[in-house]
C-alpha positions in Angstrom: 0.0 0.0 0.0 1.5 3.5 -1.0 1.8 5.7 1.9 -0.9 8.0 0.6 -3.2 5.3 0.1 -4.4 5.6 -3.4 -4.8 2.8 -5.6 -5.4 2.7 -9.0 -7.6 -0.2 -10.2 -7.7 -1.6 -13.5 -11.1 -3.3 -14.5 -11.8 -5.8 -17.0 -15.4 -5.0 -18.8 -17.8 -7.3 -21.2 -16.6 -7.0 -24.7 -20.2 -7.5 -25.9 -22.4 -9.7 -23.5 -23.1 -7.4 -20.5 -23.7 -10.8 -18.5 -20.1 -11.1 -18.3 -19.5 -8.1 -16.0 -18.1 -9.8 -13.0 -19.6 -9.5 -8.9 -16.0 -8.4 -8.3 -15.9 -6.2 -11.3 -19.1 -4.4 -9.6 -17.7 -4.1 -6.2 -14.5 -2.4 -7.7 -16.2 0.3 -9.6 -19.0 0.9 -6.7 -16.4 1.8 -4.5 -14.2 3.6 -6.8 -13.8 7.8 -6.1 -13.7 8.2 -10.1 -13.3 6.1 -13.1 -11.0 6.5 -16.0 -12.5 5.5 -18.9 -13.1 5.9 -22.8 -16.5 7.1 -23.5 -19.0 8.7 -21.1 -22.0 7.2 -22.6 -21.1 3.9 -22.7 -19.4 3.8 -19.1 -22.7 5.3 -17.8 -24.7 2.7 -19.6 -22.9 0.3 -17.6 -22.5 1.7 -14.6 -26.5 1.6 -15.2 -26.8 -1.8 -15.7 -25.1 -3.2 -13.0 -26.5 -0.9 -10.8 -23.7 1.0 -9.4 -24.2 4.6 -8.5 -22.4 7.0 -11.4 -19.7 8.6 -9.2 -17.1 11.2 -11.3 -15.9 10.2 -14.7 -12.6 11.0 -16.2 -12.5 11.0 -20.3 -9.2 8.7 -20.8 -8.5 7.6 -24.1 -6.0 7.2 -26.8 -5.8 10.9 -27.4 -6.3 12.0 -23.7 -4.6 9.3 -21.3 -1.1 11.2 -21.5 -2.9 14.5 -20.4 -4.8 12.7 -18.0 -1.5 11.2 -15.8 -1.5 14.6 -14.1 -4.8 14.2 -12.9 -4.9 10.7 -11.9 -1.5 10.8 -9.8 -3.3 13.9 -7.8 -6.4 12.2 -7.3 -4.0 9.0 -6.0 -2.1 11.2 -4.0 -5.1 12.8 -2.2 -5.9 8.8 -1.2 -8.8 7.8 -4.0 -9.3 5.0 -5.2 -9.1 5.4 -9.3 -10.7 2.6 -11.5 -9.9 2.4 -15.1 -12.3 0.6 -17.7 -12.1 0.7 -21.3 -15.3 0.5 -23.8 -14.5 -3.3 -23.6 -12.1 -5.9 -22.3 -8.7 -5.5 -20.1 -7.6 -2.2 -20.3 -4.2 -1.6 -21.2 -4.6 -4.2 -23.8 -4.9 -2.3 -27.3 -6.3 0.0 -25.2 -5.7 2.7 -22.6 -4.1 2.3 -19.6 -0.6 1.2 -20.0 0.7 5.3 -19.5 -1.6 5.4 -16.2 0.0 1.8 -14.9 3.5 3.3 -15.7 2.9 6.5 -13.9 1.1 5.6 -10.9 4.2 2.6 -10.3 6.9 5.4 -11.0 4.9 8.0 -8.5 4.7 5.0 -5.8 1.4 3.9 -5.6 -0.7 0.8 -5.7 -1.9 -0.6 -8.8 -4.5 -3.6 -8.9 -6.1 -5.9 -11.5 -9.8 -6.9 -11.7 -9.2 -9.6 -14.1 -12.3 -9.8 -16.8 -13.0 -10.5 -20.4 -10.6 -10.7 -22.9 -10.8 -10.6 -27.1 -7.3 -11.8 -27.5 -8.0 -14.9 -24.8 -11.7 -15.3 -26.2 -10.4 -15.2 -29.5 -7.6 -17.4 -29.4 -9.0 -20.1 -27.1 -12.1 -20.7 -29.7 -10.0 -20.4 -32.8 -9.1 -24.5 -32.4 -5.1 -23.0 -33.1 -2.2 -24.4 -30.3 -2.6 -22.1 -27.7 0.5 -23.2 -25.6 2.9 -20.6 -26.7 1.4 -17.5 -28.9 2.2 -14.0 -29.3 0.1 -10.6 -29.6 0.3 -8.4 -32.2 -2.4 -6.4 -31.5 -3.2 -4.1 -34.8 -0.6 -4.4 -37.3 0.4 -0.9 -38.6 -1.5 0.4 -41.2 0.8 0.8 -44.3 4.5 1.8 -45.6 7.6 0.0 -44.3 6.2 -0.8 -40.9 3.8 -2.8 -42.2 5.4 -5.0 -44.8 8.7 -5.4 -42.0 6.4 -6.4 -39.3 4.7 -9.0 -41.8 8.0 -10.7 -43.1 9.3 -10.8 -39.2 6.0 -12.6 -38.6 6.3 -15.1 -41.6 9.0 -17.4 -39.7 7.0 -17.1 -36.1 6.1 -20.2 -34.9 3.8 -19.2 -32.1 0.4 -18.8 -32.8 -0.2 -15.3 -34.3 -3.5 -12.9 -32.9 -4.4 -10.0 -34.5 -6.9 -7.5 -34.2 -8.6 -5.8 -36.9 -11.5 -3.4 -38.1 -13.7 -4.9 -40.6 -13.0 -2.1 -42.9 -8.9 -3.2 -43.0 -10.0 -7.2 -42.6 -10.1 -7.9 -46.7 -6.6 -6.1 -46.8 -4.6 -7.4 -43.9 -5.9 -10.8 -44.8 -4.8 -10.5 -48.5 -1.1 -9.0 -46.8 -1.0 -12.1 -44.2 -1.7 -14.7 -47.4 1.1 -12.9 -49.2 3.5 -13.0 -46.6 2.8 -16.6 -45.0 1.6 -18.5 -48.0 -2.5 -19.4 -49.2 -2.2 -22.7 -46.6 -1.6 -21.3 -43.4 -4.4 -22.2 -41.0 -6.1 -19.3 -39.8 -9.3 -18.7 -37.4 -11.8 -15.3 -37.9 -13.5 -14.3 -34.9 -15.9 -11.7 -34.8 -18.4 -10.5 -32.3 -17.3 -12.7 -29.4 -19.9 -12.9 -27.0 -22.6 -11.2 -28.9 -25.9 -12.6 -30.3 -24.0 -12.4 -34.1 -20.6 -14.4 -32.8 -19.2 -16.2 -35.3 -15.8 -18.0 -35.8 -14.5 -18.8 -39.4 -11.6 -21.4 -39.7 -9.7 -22.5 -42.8 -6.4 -21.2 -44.9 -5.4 -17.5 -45.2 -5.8 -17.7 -49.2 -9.5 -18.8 -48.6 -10.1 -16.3 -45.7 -8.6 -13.4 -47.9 -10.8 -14.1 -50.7 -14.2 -14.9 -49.0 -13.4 -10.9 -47.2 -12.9 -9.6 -50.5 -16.4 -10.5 -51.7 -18.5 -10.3 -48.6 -18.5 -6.8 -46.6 -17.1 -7.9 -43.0 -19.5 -6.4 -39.9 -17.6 -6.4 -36.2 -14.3 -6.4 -34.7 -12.4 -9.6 -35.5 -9.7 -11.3 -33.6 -7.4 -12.9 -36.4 -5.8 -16.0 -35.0 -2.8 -17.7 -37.3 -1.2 -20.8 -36.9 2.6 -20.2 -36.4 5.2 -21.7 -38.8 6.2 -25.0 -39.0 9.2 -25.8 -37.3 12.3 -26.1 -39.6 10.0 -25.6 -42.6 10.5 -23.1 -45.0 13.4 -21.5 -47.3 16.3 -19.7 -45.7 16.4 -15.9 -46.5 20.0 -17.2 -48.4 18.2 -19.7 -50.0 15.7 -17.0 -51.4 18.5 -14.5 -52.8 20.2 -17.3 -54.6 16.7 -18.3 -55.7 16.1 -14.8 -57.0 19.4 -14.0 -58.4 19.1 -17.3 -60.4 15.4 -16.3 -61.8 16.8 -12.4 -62.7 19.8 -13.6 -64.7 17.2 -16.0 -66.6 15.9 -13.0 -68.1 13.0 -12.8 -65.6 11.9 -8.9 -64.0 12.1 -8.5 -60.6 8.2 -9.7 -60.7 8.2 -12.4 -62.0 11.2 -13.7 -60.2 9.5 -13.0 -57.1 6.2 -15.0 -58.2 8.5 -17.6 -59.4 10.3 -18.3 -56.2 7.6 -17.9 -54.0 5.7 -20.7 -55.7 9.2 -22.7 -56.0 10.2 -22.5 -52.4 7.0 -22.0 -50.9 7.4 -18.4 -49.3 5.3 -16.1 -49.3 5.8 -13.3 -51.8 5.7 -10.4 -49.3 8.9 -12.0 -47.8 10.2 -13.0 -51.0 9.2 -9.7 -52.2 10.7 -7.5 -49.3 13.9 -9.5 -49.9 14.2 -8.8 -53.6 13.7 -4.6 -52.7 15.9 -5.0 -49.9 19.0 -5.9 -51.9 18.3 -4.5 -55.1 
């Protein structure tokens, strides 16, 4: 306990059925002096719902939660009990909350964890994938160099892959994955986890990628992809000598790159990054 006595309290909430809101979850934000969270209306409709009296709210989001570290730490240091919630799920996960965890540690105070719903566990659990080792990616970012570097470090991961994605970017980033990991790679599509419409898709990236591009996606999905094969798969040495050999057949730097991919089985985003990178 921090000498001052204030504790900040981070809150898992339902990330769609309001059922899952726990009797701990309840008790935390009943007795909490304020609440840090993303959206007025929605915290109020569940403060609402679970019957807990609406005590002071405090707007923290992804463009506020750096301003806001000033007025947490003073309401911690004046002994309050802060909770943080998010619209849905753990915050700090793709969410606010990590700059407010930082801060109140740094500043000395008490920072607890009312465990609750998760998308990336939902998601991952349901997707049928191996779920003994696994890494998050959250959202991948969103175009340029970043993108197409974090996708050809991801081709060779053999932990299971989650994602999270808008169903505006889903057709795109499924397309990108396919091209970077190869039309087989098992991969699961959740969307609307705990909600009336949940659904879970499962079958190969090349499939999923098509089946997005001709059907408009509706919800958040949770994009689950099986990791790579141990030992399988063309070393990046073995692709350059692959692609030099195709270029001095005559081939353009296209047409080597579909041509190897298909040879070696690689995806052509990693093929593809590899033929840019070295000329």
């Amino acid at each position: 306990m921090s000498a001052a006595g204030g504790v900040l309290v981070l809150v898992g909430t339902p990330i769609g059925n309001l059922g899952d809101l726990s009797p701990r979850a309840v008790d935390a934000l009943r007795s909490a002096d304020v609440i840090a969270c993303e959206d007025t209306r929605r915290a109020g409709r569940l403060l609402e719902r679970a019957g807990v009296r609406r005590p002071g709210l405090l707007v923290v989001n992804d463009h506020t939660e750096a301003a806001q570290v000033k007025e947490v730490l003073a309401r911690l240091a004046r002994g309050e009990r802060v909770a943080v919630t998010t619209d849905a799920g753990m915050p700090g996960i793709s969410d606010p909350g990590e700059r407010l965890v930082r801060a109140a540690l740094a500043a000395g105070f008490e920072v607890e964890v009312v465990p609750g719903p998760s998308a990336l566990v939902a998601g991952l659990v349901v997707s049928g994938l191996p779920t003994g080792r696994f890494v998050f990616e959250g959202f991948l970012p969103r175009k340029g160099g970043a993108r197409a570097e974090r996708l050809a470090a991801l081709a060779g991961e053999q932990r299971t892959i989650v994602l999270f994605e808008a169903p505006h970017r889903l057709a795109r980033t499924l397309a990108d994955l396919a091209a970077a990991f190869g039309d087989d790679r098992p991969v699961a599509l959740a969307r609307e986890l705990t909600k009336l419409h949940e659904e879970v898709w499962r079958g190969p990236l090349g499939e999923a990628a098509r089946r997005a591009g001709e059907v408009e996606p509706r919800g958040e999905y949770v994009v689950v992809v099986q990791g790579a094969p141990a030992g399988a798969g063309p070393t990046d040495d073995e692709i350059l000598e692959a692609l030099g050999q195709e270029v001095a057949s005559g081939r353009s730097t296209k047409d080597a790159v579909a041509a190897v991919a298909r040879r070696l089985g690689a995806g052509k985003r990693r093929v593809y990054e590899l033929a840019t990178r070295d000329g």
